[in-house]
C-alpha positions in Angstrom: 103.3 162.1 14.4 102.4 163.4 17.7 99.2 161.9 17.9 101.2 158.3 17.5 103.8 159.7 20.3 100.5 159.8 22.5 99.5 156.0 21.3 103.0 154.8 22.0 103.1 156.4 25.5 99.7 155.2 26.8 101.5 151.3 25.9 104.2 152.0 27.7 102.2 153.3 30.9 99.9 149.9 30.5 102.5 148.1 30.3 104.4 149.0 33.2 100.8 149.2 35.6 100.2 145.1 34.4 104.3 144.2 35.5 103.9 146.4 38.7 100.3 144.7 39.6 101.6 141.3 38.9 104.7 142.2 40.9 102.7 143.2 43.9 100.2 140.4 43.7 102.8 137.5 43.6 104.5 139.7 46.7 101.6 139.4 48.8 100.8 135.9 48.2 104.3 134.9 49.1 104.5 136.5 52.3 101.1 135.5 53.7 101.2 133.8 57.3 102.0 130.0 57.2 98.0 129.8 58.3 97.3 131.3 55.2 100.1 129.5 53.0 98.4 125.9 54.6 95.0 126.8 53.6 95.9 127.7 49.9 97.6 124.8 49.7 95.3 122.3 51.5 92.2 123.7 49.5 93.5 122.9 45.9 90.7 124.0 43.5 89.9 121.5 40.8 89.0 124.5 38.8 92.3 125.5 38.2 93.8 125.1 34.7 95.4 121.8 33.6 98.6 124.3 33.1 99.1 124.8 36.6 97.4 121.3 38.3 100.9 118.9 38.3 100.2 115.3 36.8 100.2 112.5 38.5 103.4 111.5 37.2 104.6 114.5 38.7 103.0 113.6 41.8 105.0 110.4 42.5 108.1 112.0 41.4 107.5 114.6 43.8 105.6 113.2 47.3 105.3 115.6 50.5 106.5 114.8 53.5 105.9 116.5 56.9 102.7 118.3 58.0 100.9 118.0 55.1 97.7 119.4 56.1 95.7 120.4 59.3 95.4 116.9 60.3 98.0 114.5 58.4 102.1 114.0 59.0 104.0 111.7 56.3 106.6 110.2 57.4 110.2 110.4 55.1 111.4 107.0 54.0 114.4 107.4 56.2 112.4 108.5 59.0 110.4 104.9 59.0 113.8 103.5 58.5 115.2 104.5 61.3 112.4 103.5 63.4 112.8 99.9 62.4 116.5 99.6 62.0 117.1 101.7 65.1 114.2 101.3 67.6 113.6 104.5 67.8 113.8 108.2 65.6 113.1 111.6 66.2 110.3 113.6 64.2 110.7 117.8 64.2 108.0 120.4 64.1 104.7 117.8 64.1 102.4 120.5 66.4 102.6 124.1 65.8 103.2 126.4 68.2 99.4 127.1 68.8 98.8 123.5 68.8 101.0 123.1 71.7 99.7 125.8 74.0 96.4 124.3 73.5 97.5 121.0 75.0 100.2 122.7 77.7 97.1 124.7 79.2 95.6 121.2 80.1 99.0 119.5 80.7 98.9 122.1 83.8 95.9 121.1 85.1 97.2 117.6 86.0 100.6 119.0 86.7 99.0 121.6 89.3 96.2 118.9 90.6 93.3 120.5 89.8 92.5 117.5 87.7 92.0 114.9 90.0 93.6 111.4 89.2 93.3 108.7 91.5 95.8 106.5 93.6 98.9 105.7 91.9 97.9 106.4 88.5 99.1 109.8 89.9 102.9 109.0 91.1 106.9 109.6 90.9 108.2 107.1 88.4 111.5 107.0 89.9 110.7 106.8 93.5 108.4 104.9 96.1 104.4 105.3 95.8 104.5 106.6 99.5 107.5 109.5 98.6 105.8 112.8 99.5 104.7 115.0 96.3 106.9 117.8 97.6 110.1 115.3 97.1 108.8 113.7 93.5 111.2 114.1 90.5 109.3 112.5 88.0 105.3 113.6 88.1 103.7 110.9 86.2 100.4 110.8 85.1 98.6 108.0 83.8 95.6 107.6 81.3 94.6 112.0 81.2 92.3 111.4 78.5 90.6 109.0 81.2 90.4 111.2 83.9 89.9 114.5 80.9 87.9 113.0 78.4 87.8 116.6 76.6 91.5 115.6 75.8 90.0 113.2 73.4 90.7 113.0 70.2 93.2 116.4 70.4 95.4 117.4 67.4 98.1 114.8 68.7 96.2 111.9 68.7 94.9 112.5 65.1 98.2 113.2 63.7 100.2 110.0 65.6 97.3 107.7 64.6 98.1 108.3 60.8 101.7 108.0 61.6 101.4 104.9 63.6 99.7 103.2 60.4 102.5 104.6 58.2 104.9 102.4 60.3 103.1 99.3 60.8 100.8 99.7 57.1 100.1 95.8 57.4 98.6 96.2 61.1 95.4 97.4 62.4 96.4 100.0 65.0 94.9 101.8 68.0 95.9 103.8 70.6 96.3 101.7 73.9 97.2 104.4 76.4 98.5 107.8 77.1 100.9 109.5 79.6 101.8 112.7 81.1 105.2 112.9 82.6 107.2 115.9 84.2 110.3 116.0 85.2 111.4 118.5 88.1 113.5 121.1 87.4 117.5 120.2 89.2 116.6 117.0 90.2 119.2 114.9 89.3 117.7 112.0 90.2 115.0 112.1 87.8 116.5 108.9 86.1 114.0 106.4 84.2 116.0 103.4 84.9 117.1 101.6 81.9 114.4 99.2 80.5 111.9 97.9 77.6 108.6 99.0 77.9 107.6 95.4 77.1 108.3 94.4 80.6 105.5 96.2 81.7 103.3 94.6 79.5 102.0 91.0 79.1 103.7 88.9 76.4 101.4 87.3 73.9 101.6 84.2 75.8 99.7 85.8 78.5 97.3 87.3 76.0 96.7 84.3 74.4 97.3 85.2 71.1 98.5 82.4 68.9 100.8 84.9 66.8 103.6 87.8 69.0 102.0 90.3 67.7 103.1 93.1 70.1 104.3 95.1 67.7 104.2 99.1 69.3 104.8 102.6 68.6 105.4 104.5 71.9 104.9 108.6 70.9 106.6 111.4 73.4 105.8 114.8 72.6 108.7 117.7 73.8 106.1 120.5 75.6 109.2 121.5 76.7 112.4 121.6 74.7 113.9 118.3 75.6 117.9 118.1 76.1 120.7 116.4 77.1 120.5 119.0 80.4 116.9 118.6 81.0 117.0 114.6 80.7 116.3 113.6 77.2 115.1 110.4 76.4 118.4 107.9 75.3 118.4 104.7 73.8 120.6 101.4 72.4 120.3 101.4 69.1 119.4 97.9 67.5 118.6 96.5 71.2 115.3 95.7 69.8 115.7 93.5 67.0 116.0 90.1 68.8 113.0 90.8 69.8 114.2 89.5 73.3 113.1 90.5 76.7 115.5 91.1 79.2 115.8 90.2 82.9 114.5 93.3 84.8 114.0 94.3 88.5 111.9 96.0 90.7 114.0 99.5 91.3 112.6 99.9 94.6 111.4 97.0 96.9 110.2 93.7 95.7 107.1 94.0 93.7 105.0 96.8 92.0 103.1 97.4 95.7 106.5 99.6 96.7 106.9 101.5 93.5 106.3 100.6 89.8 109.4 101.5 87.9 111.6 98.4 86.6 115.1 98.2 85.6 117.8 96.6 84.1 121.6 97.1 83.5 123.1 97.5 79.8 125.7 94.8 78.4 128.8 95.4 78.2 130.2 97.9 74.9 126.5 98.7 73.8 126.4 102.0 72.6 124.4 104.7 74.1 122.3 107.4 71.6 120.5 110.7 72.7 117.6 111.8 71.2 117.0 115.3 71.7 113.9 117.4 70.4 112.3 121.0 70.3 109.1 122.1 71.6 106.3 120.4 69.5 108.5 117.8 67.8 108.8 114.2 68.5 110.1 110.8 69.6 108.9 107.6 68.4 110.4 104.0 70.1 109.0 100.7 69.6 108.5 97.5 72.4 112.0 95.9 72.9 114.4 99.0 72.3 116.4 99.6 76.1 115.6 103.5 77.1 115.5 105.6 79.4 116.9 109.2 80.4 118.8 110.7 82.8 117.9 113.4 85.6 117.3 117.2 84.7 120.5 119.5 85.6 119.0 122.4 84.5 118.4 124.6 87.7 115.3 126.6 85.3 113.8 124.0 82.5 111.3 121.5 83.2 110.8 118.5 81.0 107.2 117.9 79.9 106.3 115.0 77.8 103.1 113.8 76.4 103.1 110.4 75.7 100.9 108.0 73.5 101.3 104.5 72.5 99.8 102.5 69.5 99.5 98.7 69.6 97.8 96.1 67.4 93.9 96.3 68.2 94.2 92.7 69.0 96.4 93.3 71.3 94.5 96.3 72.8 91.4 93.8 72.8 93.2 91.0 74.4 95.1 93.6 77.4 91.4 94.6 78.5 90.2 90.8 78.0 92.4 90.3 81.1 91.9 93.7 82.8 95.1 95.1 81.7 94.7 99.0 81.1 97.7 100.1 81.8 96.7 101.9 84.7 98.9 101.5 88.3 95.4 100.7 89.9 95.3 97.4 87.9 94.9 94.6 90.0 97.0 92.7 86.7 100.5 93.9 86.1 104.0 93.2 85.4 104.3 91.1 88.3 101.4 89.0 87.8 101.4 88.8 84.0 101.7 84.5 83.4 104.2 84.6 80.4 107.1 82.9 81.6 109.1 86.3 82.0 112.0 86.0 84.6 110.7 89.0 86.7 107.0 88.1 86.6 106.7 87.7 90.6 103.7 85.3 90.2 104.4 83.7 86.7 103.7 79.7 86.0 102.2 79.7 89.8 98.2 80.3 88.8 96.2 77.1 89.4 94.5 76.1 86.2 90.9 75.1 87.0 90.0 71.6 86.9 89.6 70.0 83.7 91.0 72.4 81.6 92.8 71.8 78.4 96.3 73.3 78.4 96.6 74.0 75.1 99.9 76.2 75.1 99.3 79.4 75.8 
């Protein structure tokens, strides 16, 4: 009897040590870092059991969304919705925190000139070229990955380049340019005027491309938190989908040689929409949506943005074709582009050469 007392007790004791291990293992998996959690979950082992591998019915029942893995963001179907229907929709939480220091340390450099950029591809967007730096609002900086090409190919551009395809799945895209814009802190007149970026930008007439093709995803990363105090980006909802270009103006002077922001007023009853985001989240607008923001209130946050747009590579092709590459130092620009637009200062007035076939474009 007391030798089976013995047997009984040494069960028990085993049994409790396998429930308190198993306890203690499934605690420590569960509170491993989010670095940690991402690797076990990006490095699936095809050696584990069909018990625990999901099928792939289960797969499509179930799809991820959000920062997948190291170097992929998917899209939710409302997200692309709201893109399309809207012009423009807000993505949270695309860079990690670490991710975003990375790319702030060199965001500084531009910001504190110790990376040279040339001319006006260094400027205030919402003041003349010749307004002292001491007095700009808006410190923009054009083309960084030009001027710092060891900014290439950054976390950012990898992840917007799959989401880019996500929203335009039928189109060959590629990045066209990139942007680095700052606004001051209290300056209240760190307004981007209202417009659509397509004014900027030659039509496909002016490209001559046979098909208006121009379709555009237009990324702005929040370095900073971005607010309705700070000057977040805002936007008409739906302004895009005529696909119409309106009227705009110079917003200083006549022509891009005094400054090179445009502008144009809203019609009457259209609805204004804010689109706020955190620090390492995201904007995404496409070509006709009217935006802009207002100035930045707050007497102790700047507003840094990182920006990156995505256009058809025949579009990218054609831009350069004509020496269009979005820089200010362009001898082509929005006042030269010959597409018919309203505030192209020089359009329908080139001479065509003699003997050449007008063919339509």
């Amino acid at each position: 009897m007391r030798t089976f007392q013995v047997v009984v007790i040494q069960l028990l004791l085993a049994l409790v040590t396998f429930q308190c291990t198993t306890t203690m293992t499934y605690t420590a998996a569960s509170s491993a870092s989010p670095s940690q959690s991402c690797q076990i979950s990006y490095n699936h082992s095809s050696n584990q059991s069909n018990k625990s591998s999901p099928s792939s019915s289960q797969l499509k029942k179930k799809k991820p969304y959000g920062r997948i893995s190291n170097n992929e963001y998917i899209l939710t179907p409302q997200q692309i919705k709201d893109f399309h229907t809207n012009g423009c929709c807000t993505i949270p939480n695309v860079l990690t925190e670490a991710e975003v220091c990375v790319i702030e340390q060199t965001f500084d450099l531009f910001l504190n000139r110790q990376i040279h950029v040339p001319d006006k591809d260094f400027c205030d967007m919402s003041k003349p070229f010749d307004t002292p730096f001491e007095q700009w609002s808006i410190i923009n900086c054009m083309l960084p990955t030009k001027y710092h090409p060891k900014l290439q190919n950054n976390i950012y551009e990898v992840l917007t380049k799959s989401i880019a395809q996500q929203l335009h799945p039928s189109i060959k895209m590629t990045k066209d340019y990139d942007q680095f814009l700052t606004k001051r802190c209290n300056k209240q007149d760190a307004i981007f005027s209202w417009h659509q970026d397509m004014a900027y930008w030659p039509g496909s007439k002016a490209l001559s491309l046979e098909k208006d093709v121009t379709s555009t995803c237009t990324f702005s990363l929040a370095i900073d938190d971005s607010t309705e105090e700070n000057g977040c980006l805002r936007y008409v909802p739906e302004s895009h989908l005529q696909r119409t270009l309106r009227p705009h103006v110079p917003l200083h002077g006549d022509s891009r040689d005094d400054g090179h922001a445009l502008t144009i007023n809203l019609l009457p009853n259209e609805i204004v929409k804010l689109a706020p985001v955190s620090r390492g989240s995201l904007t995404i607008h496409n070509e006709y949506v009217v935006h802009g923001s207002s100035g930045n209130t707050s007497r102790t946050k700047q507003r840094r943005t990182y920006v990156i747009a995505y256009r058809p590579k025949v579009v990218v092709e054609a831009e350069r074709t004509i020496g269009f590459t979005h820089s200010h130092n362009d001898d082509v620009n929005w006042d030269s582009f010959d597409d018919g637009e309203d505030h192209r200062m020089n359009s329908g007035l080139q001479t065509k050469v003699e003997g050449e076939v007008d063919n339509g474009t």
